[in-house]
C-alpha positions as CSV (number, residue, x, y, z in Angstrom):
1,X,7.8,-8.3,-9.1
2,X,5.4,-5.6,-8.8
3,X,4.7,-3.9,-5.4
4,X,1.3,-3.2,-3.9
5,X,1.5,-0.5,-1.6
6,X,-0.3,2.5,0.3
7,X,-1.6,3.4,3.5
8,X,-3.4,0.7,6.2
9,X,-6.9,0.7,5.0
10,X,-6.7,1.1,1.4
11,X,-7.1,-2.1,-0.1
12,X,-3.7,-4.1,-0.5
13,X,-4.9,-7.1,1.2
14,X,-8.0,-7.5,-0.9
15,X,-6.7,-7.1,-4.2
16,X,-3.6,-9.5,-2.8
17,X,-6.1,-12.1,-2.2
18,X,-8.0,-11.6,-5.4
19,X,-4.8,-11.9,-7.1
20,X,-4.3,-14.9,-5.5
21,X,-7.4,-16.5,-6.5
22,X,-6.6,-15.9,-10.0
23,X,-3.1,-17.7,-9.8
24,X,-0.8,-14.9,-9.2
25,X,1.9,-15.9,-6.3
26,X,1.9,-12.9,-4.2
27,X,3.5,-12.4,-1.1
28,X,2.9,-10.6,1.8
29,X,6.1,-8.3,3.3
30,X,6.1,-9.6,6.5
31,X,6.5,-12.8,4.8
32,X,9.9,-11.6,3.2
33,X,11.1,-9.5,6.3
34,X,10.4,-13.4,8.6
35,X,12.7,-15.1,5.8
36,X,15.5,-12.3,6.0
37,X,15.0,-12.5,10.1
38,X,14.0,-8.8,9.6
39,X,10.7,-9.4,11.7
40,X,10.8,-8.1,15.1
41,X,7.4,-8.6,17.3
42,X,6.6,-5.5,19.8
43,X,3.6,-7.0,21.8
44,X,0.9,-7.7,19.1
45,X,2.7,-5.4,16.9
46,X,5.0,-6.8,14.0
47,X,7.6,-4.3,13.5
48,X,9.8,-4.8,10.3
49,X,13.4,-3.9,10.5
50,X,13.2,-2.1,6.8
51,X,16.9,-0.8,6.6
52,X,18.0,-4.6,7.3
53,X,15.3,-6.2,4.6
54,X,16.6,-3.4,2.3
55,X,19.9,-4.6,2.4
56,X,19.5,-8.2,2.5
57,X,16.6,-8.2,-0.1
58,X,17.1,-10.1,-3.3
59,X,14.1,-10.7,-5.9
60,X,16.2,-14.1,-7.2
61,X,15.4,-14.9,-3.8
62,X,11.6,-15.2,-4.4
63,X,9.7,-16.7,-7.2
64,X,6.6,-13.8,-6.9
65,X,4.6,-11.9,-9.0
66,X,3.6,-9.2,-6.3
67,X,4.6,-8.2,-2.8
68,X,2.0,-6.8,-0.3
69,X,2.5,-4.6,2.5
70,X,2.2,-0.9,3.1
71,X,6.3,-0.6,3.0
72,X,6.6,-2.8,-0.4
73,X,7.5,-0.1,-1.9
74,X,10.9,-0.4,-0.7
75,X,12.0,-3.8,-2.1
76,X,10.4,-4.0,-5.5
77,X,11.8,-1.4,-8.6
78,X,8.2,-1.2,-9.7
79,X,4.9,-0.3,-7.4
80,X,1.4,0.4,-7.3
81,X,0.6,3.0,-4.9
82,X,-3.4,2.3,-3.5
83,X,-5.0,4.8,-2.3
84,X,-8.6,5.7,-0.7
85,X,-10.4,9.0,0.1
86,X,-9.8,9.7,3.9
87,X,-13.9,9.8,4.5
88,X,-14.1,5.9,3.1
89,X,-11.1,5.1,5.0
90,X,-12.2,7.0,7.9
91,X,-14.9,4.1,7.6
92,X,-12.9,1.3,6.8
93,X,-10.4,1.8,10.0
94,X,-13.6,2.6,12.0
95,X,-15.0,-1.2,10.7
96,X,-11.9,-2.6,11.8
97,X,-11.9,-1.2,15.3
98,X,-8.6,0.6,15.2
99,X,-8.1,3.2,18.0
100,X,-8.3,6.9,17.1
101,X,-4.7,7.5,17.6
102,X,-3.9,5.2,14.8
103,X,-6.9,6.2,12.7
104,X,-5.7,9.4,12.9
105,X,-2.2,8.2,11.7
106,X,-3.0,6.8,8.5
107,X,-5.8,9.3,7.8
108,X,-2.7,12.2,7.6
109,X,-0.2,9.8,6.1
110,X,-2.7,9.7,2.8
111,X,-3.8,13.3,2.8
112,X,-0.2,14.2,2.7
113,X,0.8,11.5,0.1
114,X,3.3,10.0,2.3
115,X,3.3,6.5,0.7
116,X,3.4,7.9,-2.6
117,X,6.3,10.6,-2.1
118,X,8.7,7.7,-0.4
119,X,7.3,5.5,-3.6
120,X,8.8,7.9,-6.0
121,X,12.1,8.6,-3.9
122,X,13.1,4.6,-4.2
123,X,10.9,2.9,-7.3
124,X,11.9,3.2,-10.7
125,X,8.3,2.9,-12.0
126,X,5.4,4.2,-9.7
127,X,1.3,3.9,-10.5
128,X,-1.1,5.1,-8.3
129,X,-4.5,3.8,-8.2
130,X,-7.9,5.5,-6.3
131,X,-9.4,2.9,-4.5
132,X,-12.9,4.9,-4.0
133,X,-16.2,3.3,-4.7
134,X,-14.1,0.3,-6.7
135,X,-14.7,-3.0,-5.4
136,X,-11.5,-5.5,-5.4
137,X,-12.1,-7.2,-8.3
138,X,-12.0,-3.3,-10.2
139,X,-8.9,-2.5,-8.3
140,X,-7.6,-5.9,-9.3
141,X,-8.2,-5.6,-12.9
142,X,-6.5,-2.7,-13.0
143,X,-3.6,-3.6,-11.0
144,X,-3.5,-6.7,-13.3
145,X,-3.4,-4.7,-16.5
146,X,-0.1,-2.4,-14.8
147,X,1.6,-5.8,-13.9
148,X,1.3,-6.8,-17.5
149,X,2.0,-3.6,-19.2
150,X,-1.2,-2.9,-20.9
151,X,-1.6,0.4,-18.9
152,X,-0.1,2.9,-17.2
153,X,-1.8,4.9,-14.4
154,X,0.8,7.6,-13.2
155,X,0.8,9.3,-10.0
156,X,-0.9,12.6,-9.5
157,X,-4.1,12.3,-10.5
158,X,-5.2,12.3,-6.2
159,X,-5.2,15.1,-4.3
160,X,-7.3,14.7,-1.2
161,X,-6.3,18.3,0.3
162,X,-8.0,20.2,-2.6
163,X,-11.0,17.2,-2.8
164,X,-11.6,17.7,1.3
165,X,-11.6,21.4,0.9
166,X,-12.6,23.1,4.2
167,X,-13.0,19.9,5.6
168,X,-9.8,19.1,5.7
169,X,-9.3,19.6,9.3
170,X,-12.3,16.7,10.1
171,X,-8.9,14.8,9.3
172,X,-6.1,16.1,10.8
173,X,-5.0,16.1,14.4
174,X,-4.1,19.1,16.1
């Protein structure tokens, strides 16, 4: 099972759904965390109780080719880490009418490599994957290719702190 991960915006659920189209059986997490009775629901908010899913979690469990979610990460030995240049997600969570609060969230959460870091703390084998000016079906390909071991994309070729420069604090709250 290969894990499709990164910050709310990037991606995940488009490439899921591509993959989907092309046969794969992908999962989402939340789908995995309801089956465990790891899914708690905070007013319109689905929290996931991670440290329970984490414990309970067993890929014999599941007949899937990838998991989907921005905490993935955490149940699968193996990831993809997706991740977008905060101005284009600065766009995309603006298109999606999230507040500024969140926006403001997830915008810091992928300057600082957040996903990525806890990615490399708890998977054995970690890509990472600029979504930038790729459509789906270019991220998909590529995810594709990891999933079958024709390539490897390791982690540090993004760095959105030296890439924004001066502009850096157009992103950050303060």
């Amino acid at each position: 099972m290969l894990a499709i991960t990164g910050t709310p915006g990037v991606g995940k659920t488009s490439v899921a759904e591509v993959l989907r189209s092309r046969g794969y059986r992908v999962l989402h997490l939340n789908e995995i965390a309801e089956h465990y009775g790891c899914l708690e629901e905070d007013g319109e908010e689905k929290l996931v109780d991670l440290e329970a899913l984490v414990e309970r979690f067993s890929e014999d469990d599941f007949s899937a080719d990838f998991v989907e979610g921005h905490l993935s990460h955490h149940i699968a030995r193996r990831c993809v880490v997706l991740r977008c240049n905060p101005v284009e997600l600065r766009r995309r969570m603006e298109g999606k009418g999230w507040s500024e609060e969140k926006i403001a969230e997830n915008l810091e959460a992928e300057i600082i490599d957040y996903i990525l870091v806890e990615a490399l703390e708890v998977c054995e084998e970690v890509h990472e994957i600029d979504t930038t000016g790729k459509t789906p079906e270019e991220v998909t390909d590529l995810v594709e290719k990891i999933f079958k071991g024709e390539v490897i994309l390791p982690p540090g070729s993004v760095d959105w702190i030296a890439e924004l420069g001066d502009r850096i604090d157009e992103f950050v709250r303060r």
